[in-house]
mmCIF file of the protein (N, C-alpha, C, O) and its ligand, coordinates in Angstrom:
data_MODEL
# 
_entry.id   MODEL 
# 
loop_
_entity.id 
_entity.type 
_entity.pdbx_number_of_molecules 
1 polymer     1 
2 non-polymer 1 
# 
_entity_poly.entity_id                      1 
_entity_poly.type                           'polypeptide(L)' 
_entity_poly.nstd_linkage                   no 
_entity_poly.nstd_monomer                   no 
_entity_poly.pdbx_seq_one_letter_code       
;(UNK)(UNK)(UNK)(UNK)(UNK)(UNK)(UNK)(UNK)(UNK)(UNK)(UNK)(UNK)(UNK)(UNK)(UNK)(UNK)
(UNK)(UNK)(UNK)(UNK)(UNK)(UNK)(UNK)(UNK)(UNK)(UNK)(UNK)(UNK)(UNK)(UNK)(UNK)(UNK)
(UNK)(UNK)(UNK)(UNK)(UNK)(UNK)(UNK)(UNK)(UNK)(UNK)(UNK)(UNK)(UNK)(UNK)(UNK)(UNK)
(UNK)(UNK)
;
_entity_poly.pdbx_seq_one_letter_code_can   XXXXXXXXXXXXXXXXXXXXXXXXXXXXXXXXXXXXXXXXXXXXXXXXXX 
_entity_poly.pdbx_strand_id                 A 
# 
loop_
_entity_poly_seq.entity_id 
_entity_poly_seq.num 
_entity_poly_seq.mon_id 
_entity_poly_seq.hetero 
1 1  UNK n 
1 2  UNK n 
1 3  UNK n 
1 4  UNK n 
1 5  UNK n 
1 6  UNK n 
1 7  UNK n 
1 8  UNK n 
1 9  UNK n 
1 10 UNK n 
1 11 UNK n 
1 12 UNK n 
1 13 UNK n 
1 14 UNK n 
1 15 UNK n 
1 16 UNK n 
1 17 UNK n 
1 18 UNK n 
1 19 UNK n 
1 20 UNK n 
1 21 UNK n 
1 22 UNK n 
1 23 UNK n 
1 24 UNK n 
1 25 UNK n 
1 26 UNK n 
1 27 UNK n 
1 28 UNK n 
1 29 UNK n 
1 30 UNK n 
1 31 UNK n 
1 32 UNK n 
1 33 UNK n 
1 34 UNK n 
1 35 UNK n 
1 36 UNK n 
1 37 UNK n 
1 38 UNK n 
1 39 UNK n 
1 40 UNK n 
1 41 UNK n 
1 42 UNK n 
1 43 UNK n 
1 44 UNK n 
1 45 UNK n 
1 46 UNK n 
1 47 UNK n 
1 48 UNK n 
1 49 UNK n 
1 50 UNK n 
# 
loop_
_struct_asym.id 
_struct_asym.entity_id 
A 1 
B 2 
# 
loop_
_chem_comp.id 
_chem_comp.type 
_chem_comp.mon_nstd_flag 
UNK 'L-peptide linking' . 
ZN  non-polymer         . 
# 
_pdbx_entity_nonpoly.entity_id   2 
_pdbx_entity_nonpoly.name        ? 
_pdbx_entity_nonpoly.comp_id     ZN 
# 
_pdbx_nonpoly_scheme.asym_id         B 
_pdbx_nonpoly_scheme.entity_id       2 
_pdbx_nonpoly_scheme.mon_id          ZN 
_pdbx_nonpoly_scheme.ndb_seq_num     1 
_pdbx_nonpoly_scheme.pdb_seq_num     101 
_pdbx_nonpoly_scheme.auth_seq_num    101 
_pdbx_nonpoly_scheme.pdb_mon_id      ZN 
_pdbx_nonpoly_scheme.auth_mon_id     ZN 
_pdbx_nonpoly_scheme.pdb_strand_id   A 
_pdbx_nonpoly_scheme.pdb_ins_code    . 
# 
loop_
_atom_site.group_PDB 
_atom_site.id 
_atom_site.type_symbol 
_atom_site.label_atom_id 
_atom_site.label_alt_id 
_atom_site.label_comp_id 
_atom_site.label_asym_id 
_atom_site.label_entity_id 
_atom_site.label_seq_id 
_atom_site.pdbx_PDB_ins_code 
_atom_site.Cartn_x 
_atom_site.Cartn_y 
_atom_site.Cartn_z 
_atom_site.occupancy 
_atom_site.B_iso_or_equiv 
_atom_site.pdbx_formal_charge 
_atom_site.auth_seq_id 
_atom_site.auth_comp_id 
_atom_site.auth_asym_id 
_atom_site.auth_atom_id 
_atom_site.pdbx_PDB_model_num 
ATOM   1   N  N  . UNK A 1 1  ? 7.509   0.370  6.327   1.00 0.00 ? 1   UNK A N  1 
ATOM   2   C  CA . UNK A 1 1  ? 6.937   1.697  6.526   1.00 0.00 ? 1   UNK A CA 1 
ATOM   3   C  C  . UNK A 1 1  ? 6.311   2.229  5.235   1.00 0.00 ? 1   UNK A C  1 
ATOM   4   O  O  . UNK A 1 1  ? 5.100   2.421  5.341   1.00 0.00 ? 1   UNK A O  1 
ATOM   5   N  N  . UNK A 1 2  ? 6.804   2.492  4.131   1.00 0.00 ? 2   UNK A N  1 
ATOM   6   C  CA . UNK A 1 2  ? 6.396   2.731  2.880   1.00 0.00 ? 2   UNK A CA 1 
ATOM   7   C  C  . UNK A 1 2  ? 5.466   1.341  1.921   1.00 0.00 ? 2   UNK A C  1 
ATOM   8   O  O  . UNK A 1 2  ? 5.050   1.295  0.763   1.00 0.00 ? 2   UNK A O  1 
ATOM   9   N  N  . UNK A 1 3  ? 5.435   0.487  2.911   1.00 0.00 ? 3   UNK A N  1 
ATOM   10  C  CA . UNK A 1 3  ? 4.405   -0.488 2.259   1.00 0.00 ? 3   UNK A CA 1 
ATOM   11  C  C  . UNK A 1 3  ? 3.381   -0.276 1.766   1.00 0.00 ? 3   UNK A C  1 
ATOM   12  O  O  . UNK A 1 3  ? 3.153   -0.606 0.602   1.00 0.00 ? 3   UNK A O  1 
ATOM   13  N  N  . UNK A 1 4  ? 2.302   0.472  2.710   1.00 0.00 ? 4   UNK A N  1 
ATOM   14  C  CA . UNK A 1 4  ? 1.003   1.038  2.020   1.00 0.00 ? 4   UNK A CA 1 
ATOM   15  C  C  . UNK A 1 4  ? 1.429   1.697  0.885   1.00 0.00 ? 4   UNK A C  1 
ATOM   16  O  O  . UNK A 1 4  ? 0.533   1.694  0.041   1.00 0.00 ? 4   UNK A O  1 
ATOM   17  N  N  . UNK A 1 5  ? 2.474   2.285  0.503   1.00 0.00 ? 5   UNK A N  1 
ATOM   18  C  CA . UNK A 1 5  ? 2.453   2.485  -0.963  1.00 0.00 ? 5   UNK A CA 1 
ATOM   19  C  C  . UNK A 1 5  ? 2.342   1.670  -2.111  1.00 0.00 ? 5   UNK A C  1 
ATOM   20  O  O  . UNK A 1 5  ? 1.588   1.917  -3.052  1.00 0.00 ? 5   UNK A O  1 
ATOM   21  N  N  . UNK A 1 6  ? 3.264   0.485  -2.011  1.00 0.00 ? 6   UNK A N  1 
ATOM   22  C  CA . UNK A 1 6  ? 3.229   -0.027 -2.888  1.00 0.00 ? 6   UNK A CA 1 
ATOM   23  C  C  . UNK A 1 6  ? 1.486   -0.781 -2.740  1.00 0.00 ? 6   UNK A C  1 
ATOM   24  O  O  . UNK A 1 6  ? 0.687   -0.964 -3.658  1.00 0.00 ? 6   UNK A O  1 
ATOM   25  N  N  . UNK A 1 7  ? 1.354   -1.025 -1.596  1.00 0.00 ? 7   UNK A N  1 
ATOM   26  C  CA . UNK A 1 7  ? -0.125  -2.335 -1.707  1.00 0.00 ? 7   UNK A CA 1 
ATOM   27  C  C  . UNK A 1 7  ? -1.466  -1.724 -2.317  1.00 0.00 ? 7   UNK A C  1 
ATOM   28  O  O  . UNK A 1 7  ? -2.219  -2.467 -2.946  1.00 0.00 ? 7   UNK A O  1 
ATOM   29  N  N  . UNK A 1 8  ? -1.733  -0.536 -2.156  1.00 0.00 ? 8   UNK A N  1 
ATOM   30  C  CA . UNK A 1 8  ? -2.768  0.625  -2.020  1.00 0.00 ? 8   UNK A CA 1 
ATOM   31  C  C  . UNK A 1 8  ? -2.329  1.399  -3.731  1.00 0.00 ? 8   UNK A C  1 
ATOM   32  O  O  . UNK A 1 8  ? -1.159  1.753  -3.869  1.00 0.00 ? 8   UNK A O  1 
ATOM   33  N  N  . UNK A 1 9  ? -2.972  1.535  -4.510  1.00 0.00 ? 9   UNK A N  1 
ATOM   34  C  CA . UNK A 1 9  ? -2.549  2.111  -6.034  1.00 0.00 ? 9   UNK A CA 1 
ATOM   35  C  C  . UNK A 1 9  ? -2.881  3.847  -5.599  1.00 0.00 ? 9   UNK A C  1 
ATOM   36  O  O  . UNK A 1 9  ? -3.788  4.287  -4.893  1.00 0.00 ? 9   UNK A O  1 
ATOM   37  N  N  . UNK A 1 10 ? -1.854  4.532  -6.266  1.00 0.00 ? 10  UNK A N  1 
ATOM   38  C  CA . UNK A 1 10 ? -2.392  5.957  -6.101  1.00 0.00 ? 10  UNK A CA 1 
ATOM   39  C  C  . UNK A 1 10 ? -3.141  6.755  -7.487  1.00 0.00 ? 10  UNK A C  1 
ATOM   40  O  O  . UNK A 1 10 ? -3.184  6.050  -8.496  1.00 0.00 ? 10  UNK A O  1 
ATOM   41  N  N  . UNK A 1 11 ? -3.450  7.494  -7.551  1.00 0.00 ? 11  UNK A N  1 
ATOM   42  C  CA . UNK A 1 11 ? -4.343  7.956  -8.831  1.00 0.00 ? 11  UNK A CA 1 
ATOM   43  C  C  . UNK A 1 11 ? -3.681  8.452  -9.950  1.00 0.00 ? 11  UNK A C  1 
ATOM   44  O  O  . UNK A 1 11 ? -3.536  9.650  -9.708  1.00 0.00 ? 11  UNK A O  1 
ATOM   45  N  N  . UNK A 1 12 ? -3.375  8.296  -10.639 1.00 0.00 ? 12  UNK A N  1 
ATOM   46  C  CA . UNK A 1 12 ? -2.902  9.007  -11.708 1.00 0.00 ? 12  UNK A CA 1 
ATOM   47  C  C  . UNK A 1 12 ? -2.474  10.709 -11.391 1.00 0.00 ? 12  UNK A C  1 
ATOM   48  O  O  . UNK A 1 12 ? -1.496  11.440 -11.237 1.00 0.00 ? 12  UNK A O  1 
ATOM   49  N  N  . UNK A 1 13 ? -3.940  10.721 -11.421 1.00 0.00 ? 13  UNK A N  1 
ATOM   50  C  CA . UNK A 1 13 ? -4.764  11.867 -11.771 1.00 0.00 ? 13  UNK A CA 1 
ATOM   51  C  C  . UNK A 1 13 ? -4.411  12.910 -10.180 1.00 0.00 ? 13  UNK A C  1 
ATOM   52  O  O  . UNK A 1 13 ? -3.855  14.009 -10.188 1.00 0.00 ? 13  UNK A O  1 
ATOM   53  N  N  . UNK A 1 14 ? -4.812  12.326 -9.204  1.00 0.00 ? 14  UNK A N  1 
ATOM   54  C  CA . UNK A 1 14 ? -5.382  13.269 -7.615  1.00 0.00 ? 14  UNK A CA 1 
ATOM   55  C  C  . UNK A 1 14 ? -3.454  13.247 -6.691  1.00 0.00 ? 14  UNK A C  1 
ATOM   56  O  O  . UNK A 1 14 ? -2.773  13.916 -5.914  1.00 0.00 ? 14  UNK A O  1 
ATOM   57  N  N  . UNK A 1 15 ? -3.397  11.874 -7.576  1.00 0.00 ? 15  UNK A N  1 
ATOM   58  C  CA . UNK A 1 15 ? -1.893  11.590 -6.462  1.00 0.00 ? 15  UNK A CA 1 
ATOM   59  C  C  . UNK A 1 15 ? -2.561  10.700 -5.590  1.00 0.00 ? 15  UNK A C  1 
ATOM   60  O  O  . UNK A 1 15 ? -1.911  9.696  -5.298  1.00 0.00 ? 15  UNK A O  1 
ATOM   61  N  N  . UNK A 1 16 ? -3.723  10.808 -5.086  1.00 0.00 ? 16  UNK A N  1 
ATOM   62  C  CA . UNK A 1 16 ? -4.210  10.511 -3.675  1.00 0.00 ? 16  UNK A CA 1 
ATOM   63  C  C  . UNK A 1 16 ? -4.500  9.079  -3.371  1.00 0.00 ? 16  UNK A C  1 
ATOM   64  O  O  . UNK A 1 16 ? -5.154  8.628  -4.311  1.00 0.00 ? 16  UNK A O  1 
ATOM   65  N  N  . UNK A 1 17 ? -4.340  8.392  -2.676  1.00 0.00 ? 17  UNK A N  1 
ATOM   66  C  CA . UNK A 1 17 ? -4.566  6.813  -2.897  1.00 0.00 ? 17  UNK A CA 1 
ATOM   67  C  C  . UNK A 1 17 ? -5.943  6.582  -3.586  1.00 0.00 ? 17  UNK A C  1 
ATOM   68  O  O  . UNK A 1 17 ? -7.018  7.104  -3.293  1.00 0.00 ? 17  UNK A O  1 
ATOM   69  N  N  . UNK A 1 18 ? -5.635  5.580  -4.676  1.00 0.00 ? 18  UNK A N  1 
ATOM   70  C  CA . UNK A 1 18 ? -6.965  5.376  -5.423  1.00 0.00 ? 18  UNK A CA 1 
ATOM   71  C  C  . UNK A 1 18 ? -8.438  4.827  -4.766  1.00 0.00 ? 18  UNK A C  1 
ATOM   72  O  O  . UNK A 1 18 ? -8.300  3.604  -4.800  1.00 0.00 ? 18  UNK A O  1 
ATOM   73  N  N  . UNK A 1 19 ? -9.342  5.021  -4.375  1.00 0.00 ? 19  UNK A N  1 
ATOM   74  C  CA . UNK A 1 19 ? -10.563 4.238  -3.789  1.00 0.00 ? 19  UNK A CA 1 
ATOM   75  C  C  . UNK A 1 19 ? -11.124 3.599  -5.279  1.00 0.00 ? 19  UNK A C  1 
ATOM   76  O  O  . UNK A 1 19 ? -11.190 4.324  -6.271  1.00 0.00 ? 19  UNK A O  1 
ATOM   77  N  N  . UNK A 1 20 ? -11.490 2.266  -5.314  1.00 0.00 ? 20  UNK A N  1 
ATOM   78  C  CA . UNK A 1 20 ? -12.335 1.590  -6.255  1.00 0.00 ? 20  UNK A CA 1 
ATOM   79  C  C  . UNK A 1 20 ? -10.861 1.928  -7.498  1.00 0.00 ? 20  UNK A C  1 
ATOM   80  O  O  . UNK A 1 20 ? -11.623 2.213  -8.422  1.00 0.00 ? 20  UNK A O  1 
ATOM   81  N  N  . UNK A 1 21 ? -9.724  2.060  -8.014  1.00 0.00 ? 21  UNK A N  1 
ATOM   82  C  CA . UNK A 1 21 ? -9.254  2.313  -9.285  1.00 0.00 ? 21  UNK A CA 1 
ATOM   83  C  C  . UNK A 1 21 ? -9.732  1.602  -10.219 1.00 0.00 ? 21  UNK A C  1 
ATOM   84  O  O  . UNK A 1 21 ? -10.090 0.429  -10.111 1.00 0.00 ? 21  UNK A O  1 
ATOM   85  N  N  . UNK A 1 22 ? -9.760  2.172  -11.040 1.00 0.00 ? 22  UNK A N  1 
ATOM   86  C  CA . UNK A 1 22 ? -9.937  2.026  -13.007 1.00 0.00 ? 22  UNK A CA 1 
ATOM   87  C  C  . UNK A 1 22 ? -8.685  2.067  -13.547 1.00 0.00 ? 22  UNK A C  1 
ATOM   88  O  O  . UNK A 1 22 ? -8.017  3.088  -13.713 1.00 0.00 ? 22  UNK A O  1 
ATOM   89  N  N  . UNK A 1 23 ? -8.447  1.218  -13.755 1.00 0.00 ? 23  UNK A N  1 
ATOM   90  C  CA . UNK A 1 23 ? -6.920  0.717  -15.133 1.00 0.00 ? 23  UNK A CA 1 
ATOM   91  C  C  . UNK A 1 23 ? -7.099  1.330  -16.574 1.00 0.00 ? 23  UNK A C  1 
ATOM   92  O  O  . UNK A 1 23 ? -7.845  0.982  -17.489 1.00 0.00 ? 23  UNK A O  1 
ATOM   93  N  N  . UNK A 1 24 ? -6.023  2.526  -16.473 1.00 0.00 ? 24  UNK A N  1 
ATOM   94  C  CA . UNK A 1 24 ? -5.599  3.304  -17.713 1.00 0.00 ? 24  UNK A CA 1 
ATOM   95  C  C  . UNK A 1 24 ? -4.504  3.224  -18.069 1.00 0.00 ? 24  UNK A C  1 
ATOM   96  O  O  . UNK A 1 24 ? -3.501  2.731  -17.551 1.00 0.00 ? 24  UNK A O  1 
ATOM   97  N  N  . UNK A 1 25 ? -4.700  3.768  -19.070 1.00 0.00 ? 25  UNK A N  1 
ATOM   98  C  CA . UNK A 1 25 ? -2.807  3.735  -20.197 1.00 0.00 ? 25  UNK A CA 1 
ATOM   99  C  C  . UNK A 1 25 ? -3.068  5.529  -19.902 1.00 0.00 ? 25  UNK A C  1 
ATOM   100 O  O  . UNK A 1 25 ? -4.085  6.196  -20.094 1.00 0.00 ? 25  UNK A O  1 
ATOM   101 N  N  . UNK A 1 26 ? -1.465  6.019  -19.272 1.00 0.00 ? 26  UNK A N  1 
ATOM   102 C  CA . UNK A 1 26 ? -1.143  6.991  -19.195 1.00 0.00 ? 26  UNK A CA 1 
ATOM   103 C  C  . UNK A 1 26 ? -1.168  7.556  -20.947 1.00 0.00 ? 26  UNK A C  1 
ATOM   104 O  O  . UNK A 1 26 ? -1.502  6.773  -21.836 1.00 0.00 ? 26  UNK A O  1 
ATOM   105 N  N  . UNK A 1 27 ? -0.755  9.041  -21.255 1.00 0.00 ? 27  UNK A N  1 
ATOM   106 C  CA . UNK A 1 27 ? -0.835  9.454  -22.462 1.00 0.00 ? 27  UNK A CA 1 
ATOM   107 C  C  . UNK A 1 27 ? 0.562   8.556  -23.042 1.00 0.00 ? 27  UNK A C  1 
ATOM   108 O  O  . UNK A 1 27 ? 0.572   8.031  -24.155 1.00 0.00 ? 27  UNK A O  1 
ATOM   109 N  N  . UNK A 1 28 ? 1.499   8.504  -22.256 1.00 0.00 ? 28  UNK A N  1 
ATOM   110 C  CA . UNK A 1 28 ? 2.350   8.101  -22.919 1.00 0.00 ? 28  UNK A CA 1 
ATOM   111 C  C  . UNK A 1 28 ? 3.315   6.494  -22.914 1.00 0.00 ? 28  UNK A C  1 
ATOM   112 O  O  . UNK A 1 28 ? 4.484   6.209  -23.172 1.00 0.00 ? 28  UNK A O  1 
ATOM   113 N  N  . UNK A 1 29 ? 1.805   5.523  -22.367 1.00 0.00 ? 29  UNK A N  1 
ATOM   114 C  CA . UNK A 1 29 ? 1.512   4.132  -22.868 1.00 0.00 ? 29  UNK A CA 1 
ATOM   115 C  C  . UNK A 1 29 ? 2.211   3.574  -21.508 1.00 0.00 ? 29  UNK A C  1 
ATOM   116 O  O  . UNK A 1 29 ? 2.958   2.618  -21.710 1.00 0.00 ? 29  UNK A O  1 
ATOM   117 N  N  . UNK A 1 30 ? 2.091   4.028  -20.093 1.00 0.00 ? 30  UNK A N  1 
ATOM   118 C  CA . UNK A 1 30 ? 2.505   3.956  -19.018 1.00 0.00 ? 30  UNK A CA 1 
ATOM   119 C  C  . UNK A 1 30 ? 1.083   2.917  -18.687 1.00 0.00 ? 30  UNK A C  1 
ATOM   120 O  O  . UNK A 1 30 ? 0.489   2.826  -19.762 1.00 0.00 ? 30  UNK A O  1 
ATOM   121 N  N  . UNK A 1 31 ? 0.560   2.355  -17.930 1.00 0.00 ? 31  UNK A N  1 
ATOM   122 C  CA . UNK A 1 31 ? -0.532  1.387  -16.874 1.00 0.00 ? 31  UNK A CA 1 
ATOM   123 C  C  . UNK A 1 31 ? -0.335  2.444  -16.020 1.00 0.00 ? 31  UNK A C  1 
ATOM   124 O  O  . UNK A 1 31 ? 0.802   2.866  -15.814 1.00 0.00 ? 31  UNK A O  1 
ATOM   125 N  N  . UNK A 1 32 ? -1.567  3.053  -15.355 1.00 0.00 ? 32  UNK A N  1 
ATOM   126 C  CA . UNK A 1 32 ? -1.889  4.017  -14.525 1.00 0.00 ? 32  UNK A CA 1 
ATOM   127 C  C  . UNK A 1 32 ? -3.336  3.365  -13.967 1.00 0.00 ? 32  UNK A C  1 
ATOM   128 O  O  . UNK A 1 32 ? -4.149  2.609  -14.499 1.00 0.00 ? 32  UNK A O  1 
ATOM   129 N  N  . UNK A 1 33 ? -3.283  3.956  -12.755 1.00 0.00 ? 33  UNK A N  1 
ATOM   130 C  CA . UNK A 1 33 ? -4.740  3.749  -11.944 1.00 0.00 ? 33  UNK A CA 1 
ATOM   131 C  C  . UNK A 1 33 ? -5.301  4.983  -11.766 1.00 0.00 ? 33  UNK A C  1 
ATOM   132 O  O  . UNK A 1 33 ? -4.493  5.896  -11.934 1.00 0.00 ? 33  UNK A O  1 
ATOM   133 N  N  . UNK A 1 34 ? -6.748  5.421  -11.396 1.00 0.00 ? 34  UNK A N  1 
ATOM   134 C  CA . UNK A 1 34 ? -7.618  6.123  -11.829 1.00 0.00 ? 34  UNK A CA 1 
ATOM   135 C  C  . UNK A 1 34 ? -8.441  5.958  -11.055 1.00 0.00 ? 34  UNK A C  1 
ATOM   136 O  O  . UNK A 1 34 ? -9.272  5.066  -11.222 1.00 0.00 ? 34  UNK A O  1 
ATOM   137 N  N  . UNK A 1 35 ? -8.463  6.935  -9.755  1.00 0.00 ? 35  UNK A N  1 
ATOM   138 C  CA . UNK A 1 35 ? -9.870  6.774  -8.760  1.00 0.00 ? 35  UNK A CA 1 
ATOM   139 C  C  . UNK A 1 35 ? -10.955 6.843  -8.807  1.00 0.00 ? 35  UNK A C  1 
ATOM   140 O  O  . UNK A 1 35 ? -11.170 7.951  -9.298  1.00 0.00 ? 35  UNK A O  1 
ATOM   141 N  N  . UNK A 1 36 ? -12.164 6.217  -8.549  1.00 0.00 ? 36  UNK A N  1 
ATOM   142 C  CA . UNK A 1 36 ? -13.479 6.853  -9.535  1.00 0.00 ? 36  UNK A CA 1 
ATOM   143 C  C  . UNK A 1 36 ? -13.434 8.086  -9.335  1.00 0.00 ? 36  UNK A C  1 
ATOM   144 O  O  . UNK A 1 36 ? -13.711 8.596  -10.421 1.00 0.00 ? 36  UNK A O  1 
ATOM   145 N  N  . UNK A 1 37 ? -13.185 9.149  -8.336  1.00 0.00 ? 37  UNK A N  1 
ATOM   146 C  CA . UNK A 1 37 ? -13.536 10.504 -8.696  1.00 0.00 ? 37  UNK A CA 1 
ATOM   147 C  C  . UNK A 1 37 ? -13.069 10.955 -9.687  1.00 0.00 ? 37  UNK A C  1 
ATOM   148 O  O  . UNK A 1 37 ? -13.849 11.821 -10.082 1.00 0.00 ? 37  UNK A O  1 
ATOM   149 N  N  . UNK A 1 38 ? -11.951 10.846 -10.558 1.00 0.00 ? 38  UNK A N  1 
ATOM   150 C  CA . UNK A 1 38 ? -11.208 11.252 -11.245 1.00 0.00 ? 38  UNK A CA 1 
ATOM   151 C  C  . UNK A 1 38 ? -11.351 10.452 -12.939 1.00 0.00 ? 38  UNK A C  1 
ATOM   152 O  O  . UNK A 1 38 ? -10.578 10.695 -13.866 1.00 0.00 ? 38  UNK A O  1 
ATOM   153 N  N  . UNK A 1 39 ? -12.601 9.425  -13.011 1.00 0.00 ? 39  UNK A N  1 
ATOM   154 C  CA . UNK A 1 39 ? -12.665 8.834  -13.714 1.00 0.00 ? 39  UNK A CA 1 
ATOM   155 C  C  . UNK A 1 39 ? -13.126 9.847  -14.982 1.00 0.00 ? 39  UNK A C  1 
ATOM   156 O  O  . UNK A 1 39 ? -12.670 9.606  -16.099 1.00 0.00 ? 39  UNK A O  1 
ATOM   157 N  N  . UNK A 1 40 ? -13.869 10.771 -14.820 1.00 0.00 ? 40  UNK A N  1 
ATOM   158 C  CA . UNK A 1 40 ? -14.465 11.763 -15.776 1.00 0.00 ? 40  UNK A CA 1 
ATOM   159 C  C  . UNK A 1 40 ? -13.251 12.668 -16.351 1.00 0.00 ? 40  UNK A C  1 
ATOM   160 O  O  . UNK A 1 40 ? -13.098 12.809 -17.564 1.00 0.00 ? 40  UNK A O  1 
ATOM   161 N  N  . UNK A 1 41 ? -12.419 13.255 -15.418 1.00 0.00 ? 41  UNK A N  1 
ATOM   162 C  CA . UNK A 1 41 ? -11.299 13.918 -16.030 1.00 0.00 ? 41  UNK A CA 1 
ATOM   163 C  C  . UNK A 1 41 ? -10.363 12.957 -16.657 1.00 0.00 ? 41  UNK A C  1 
ATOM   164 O  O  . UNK A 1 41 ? -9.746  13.325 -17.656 1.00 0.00 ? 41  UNK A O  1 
ATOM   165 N  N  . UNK A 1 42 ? -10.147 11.479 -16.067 1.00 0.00 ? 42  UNK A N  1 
ATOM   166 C  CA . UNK A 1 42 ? -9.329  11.433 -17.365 1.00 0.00 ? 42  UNK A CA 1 
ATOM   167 C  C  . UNK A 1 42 ? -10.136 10.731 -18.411 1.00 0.00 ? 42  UNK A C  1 
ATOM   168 O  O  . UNK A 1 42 ? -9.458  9.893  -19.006 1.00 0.00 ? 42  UNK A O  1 
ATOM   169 N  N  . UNK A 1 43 ? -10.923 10.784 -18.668 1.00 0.00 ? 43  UNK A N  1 
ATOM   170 C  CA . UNK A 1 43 ? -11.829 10.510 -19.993 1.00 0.00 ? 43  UNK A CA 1 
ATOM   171 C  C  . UNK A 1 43 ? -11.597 11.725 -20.676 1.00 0.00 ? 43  UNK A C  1 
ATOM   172 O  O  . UNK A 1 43 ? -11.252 11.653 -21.856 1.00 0.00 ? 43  UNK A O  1 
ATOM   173 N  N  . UNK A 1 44 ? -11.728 12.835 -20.135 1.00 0.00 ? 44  UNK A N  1 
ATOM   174 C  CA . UNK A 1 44 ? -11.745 14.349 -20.633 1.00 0.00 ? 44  UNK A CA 1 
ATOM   175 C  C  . UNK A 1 44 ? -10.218 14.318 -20.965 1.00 0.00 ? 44  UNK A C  1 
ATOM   176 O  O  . UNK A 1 44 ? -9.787  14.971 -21.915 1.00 0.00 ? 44  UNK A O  1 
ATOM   177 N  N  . UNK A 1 45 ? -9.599  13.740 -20.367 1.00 0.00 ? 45  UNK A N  1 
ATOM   178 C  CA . UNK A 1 45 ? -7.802  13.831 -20.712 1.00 0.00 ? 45  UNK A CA 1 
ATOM   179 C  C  . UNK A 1 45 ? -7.671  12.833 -21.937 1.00 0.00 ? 45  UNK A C  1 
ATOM   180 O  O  . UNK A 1 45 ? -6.887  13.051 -22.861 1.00 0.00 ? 45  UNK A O  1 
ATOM   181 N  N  . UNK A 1 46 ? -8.225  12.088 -21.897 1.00 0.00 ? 46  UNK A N  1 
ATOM   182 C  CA . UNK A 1 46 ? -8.448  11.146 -22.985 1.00 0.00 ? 46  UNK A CA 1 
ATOM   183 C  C  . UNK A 1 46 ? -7.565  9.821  -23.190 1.00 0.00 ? 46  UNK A C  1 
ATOM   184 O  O  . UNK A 1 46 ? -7.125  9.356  -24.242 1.00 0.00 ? 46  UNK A O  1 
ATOM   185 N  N  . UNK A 1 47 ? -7.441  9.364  -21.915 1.00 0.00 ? 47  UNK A N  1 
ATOM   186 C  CA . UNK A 1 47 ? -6.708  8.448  -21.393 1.00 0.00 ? 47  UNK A CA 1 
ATOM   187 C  C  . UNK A 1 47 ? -7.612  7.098  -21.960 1.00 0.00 ? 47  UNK A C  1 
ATOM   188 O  O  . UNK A 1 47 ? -8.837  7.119  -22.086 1.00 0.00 ? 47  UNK A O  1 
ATOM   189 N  N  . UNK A 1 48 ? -6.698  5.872  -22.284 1.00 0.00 ? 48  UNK A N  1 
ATOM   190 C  CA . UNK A 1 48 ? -7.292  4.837  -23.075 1.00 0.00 ? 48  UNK A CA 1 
ATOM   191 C  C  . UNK A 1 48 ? -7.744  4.209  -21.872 1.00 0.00 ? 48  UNK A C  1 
ATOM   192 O  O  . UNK A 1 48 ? -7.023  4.326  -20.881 1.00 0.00 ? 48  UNK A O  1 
ATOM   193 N  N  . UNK A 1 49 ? -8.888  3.516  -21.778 1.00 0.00 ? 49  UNK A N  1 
ATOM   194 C  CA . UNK A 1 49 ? -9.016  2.333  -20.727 1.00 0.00 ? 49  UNK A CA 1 
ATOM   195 C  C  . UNK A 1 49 ? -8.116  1.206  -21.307 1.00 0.00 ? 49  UNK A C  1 
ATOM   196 O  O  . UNK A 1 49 ? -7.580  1.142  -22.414 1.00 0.00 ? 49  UNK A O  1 
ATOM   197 N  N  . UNK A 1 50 ? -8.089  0.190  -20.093 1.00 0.00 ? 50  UNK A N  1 
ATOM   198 C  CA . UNK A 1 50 ? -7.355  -1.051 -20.445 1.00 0.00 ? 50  UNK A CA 1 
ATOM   199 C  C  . UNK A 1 50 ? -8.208  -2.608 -19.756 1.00 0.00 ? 50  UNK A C  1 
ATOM   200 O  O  . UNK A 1 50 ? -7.722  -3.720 -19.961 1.00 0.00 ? 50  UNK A O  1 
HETATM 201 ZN ZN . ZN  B 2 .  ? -8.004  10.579 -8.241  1.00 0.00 2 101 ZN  A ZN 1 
# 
């Protein structure tokens, strides 16, 4: 039942399941995913790519 969670990445950023994610390092050196909508705010958050 909770499968689509794990298979499907959620956003960092929205919560919301990621469409297309971008691989970031959270601020505090966590691997985070990053939906493109949300790709501009966390640039603005200043999240490292990986
Ligand atoms: Zn998002």
């Amino acid at each position: 039942m909770l499968g689509w969670l794990f298979r499907s990445a959620k956003c960092h950023i929205c919560g919301q399941k990621a469409v297309e994610p971008r691989n970031y390092f959270s601020n505090d050196g966590k691997p985070v995913k990053v939906c493109f909508k949300c790709v501009d705010y966390a640039e603005r958050r200043a999240l490292r790519k990986r």
